[in-house]
Phi, psi and omega in degrees: 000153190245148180236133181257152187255158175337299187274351170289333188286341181282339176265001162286318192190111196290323169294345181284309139353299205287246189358302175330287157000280179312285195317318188298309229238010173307342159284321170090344158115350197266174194301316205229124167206146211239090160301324187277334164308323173310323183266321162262358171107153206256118148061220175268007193297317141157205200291152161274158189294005148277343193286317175312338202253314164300314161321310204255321177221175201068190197308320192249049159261171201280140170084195179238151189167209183292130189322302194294027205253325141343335232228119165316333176289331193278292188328312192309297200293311163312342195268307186295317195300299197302250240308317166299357176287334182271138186320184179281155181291161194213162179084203172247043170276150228298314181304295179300338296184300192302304208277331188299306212261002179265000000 
């Protein structure tokens, strides 16, 4: 079996690249921001980029498409890139808050 790295999954499926993307660029600039909220997802705001990330690759992810996309290596490795991509929390989010208060 062959193990592919971040970017073979990307010349696979082109959304993960997109994701990438998104995850980097999540603050947006604004007073307050939250990675982990970015990552499992905010309220009714819709999937967060893990949810995001289950969609497109490993055992559940959705459609059809290249085997190896399929695959716990493609999850792993991809599951690691996303998740180090969004900035640091900034502001008075539950994560600062904590850390405030310890």
């Amino acid at each position: 079996m062959s193990v592919y790295g971040f970017d073979e999954y990307v010349a696979m499926d082109a959304r993960i690249g997109h994701l990438l993307r998104e995850a980097e660029s999540a603050d947006e600039g604004g007073h307050r921001f939250c990675r982990f909220e970015a990552w499992y997802g905010e309220g009714s705001q819709g999937l967060g980029f893990r949810g995001q990330v289950n969609e497109l690759v490993g055992y559940m992810r959705e459609g059809i498409g290249p085997v190896p996309l399929g695959t716990s290596n493609a999850y792993d490795v991809v599951y690691e890139r996303i998740y180090g991509a969004p900035p640091d929390c900034k502001g008075r989010c539950a994560c600062n808050s904590l850390a405030l208060t310890a």
